[in-house]
C-alpha positions as CSV (number, residue, x, y, z in Angstrom):
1,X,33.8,31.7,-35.3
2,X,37.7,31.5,-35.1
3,X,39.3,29.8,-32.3
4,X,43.0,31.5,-32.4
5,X,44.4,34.7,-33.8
6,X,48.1,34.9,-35.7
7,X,50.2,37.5,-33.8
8,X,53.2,36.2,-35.3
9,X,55.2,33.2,-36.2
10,X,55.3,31.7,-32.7
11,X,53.0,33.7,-31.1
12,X,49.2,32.7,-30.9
13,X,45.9,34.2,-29.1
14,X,43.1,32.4,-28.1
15,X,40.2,32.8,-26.5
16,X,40.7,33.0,-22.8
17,X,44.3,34.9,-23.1
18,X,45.5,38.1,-21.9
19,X,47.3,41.0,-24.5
20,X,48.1,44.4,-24.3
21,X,46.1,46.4,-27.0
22,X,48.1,50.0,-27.6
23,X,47.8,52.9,-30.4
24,X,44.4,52.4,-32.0
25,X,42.1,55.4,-33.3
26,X,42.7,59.1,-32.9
27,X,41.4,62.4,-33.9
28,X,43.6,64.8,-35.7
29,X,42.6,68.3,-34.5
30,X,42.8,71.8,-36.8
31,X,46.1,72.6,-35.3
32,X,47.8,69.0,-35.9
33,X,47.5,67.5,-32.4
34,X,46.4,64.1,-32.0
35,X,43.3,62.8,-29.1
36,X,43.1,59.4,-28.4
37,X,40.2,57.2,-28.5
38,X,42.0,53.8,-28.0
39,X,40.9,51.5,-25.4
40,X,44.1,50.6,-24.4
41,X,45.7,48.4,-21.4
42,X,45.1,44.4,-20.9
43,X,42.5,42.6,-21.9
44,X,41.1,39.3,-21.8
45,X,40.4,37.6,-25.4
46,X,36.9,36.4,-25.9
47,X,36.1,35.7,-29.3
48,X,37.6,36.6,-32.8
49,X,35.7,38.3,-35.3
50,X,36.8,38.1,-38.9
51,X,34.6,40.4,-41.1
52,X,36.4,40.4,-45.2
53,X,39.4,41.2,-44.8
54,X,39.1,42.7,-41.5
55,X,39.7,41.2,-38.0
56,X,38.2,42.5,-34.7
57,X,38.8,41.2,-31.3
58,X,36.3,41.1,-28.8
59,X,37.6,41.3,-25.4
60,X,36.9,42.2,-21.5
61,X,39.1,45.2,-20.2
62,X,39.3,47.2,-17.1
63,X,36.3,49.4,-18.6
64,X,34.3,46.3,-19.8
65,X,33.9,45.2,-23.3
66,X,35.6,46.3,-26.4
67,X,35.6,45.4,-30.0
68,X,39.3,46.3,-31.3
69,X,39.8,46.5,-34.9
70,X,43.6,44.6,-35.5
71,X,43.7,43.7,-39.2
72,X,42.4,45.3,-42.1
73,X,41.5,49.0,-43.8
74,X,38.6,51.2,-42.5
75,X,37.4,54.5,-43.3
76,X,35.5,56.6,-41.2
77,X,33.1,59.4,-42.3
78,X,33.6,61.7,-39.2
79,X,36.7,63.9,-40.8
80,X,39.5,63.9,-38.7
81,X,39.0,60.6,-37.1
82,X,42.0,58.4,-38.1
83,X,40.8,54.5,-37.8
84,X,44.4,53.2,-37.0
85,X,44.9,49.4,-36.0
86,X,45.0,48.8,-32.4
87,X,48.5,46.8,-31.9
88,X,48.4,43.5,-30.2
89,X,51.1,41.5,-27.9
90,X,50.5,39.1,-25.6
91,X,51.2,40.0,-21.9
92,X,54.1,37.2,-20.9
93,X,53.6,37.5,-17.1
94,X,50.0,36.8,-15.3
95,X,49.5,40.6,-13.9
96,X,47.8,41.3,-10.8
97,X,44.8,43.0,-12.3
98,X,41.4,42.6,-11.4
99,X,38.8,42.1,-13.9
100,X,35.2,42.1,-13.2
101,X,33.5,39.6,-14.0
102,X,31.6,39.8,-17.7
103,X,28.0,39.5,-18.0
104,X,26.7,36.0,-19.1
């Protein structure tokens, strides 16, 4: 198990931190529009997940656990689902949201 994740050169995530997680996968419809089906908003980081050459984050949200795929190329077998990145950026101020707390 990984203890940090590289955002960029100065900027580190570890378990415990809040980020913003935006964009992530969408479906491209007949007619060229895009759905989301991003979990987006803050999170709390809980564990990193390195799979290859993929990287997941597993983290507590406002709508409870996701797994976000950051780093690496998937494919997806449903056609017209578009397995983007999520993108990652660590929330600088402490906001005033409030989490439930996860299941142990």
């Amino acid at each position: 198990m990984e203890t940090e994740y590289q955002l960029s050169p100065r900027v580190v995530l570890r378990p415990g931190d809040r980020f913003k997680a935006s964009a992530g996968p969408y479906y491209r419809l007949d007619d060229g529009r895009r759905v989301p089906m991003a979990a987006c908003g803050l999170f709390v980081l809980v564990e990193i997940v390195r799979q290859r050459t993929r990287v997941y984050l597993l983290a507590y949200g406002r709508d409870g656990w996701a797994l976000l795929h950051v780093e690496g190329r998937r494919r997806s077998k449903v056609p017209g689902l578009v397995c983007r990145p999520y993108r990652v950026r660590r929330a600088g101020k402490p906001y005033a949201i409030a989490f439930r707390k996860p299941i142990a």
